[in-house]
C-alpha positions in Angstrom: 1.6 -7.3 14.5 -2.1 -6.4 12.5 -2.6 -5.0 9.4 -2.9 -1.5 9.4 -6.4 0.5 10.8 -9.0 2.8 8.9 -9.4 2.0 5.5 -6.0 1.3 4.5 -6.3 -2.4 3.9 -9.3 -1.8 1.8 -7.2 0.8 -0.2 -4.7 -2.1 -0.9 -7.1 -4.1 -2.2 -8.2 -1.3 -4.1 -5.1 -0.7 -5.7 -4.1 -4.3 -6.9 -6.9 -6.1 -7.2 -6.2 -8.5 -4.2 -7.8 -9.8 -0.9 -5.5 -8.6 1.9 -7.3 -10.2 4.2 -7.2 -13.7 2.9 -3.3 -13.0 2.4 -3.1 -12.0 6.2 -5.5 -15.1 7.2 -3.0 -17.7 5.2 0.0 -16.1 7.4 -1.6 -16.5 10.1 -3.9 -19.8 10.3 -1.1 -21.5 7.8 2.1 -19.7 7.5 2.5 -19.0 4.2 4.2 -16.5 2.8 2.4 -13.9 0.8 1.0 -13.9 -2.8 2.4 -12.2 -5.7 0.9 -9.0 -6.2 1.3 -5.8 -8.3 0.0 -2.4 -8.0 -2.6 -1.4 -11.0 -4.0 1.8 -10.0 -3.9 4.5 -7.2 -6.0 4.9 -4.8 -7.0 7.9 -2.6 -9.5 8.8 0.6 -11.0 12.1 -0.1 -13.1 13.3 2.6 -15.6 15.9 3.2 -17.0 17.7 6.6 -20.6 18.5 6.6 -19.9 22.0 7.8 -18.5 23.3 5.2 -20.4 24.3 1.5 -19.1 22.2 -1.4 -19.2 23.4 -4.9 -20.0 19.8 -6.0 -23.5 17.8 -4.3 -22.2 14.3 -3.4 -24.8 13.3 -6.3 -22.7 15.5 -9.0 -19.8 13.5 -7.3 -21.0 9.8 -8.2 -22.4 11.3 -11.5 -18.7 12.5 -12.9 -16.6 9.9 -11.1 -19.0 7.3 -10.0 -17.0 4.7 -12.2 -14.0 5.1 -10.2 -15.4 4.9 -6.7 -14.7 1.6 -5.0 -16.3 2.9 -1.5 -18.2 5.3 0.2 -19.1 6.0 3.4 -20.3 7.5 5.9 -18.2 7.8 8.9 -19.5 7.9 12.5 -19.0 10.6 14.7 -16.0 9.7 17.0 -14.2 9.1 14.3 -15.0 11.9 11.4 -13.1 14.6 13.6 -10.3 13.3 11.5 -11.8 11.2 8.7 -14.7 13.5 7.8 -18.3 12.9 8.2 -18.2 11.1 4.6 -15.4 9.4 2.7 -14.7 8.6 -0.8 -12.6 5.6 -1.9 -11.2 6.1 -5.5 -9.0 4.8 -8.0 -7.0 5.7 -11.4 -4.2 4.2 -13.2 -2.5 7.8 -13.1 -2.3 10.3 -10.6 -3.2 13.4 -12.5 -7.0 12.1 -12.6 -6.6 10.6 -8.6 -5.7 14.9 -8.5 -8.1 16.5 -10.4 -11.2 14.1 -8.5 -9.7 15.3 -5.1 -10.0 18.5 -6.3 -13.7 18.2 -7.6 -14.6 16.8 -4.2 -13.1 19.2 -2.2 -13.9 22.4 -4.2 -15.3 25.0 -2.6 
């Protein structure tokens, strides 16, 4: 068994302010059991294609929500077929404001 692939590990960090990855390297090197844990915020992967025209530059992006962006990047080819050619990490206690960011970053 692995932890799961893309950036979905990251996104559990993200969300409770934890290091997944030393939690899976204690089960594995010494057995233990996992940490306590709880889950502060949401977290969403937003992407964009460069193909397509976006109201919002990726600089009006960081500018509005810069302060909720844990990670961006830029995804290579083989893989932006279906994670985009860029990716935003985000995060907010409530999911209305994880919405209305998707929304700003997908608007067209």
């Amino acid at each position: 068994m692995r932890p799961p692939g893309g950036f979905t590990t990251d996104m559990f960090n993200y969300a409770c302010d934890i290091d997944i990855y030393r939690t899976w390297a204690r089960l594995v090197v010494l057995k233990e059991a996992g940490s306590r844990w709880e889950r502060k915020y949401h977290c969403c992967y937003a992407s964009r294609k460069s193909r397509y025209p976006y109201r919002n530059s990726h600089d009006q992006i960081m500018e509005t929500y810069g302060d909720r962006m844990m990670q961006v990047e830029s995804v290579p080819g083989v893989f932006s077929s279906a994670l985009g050619d860029i990716g935003y990490i985000f995060r907010a206690p409530d999911l209305a404001t994880i919405a209305g960011i998707t929304e700003f970053i997908h608007a067209h």
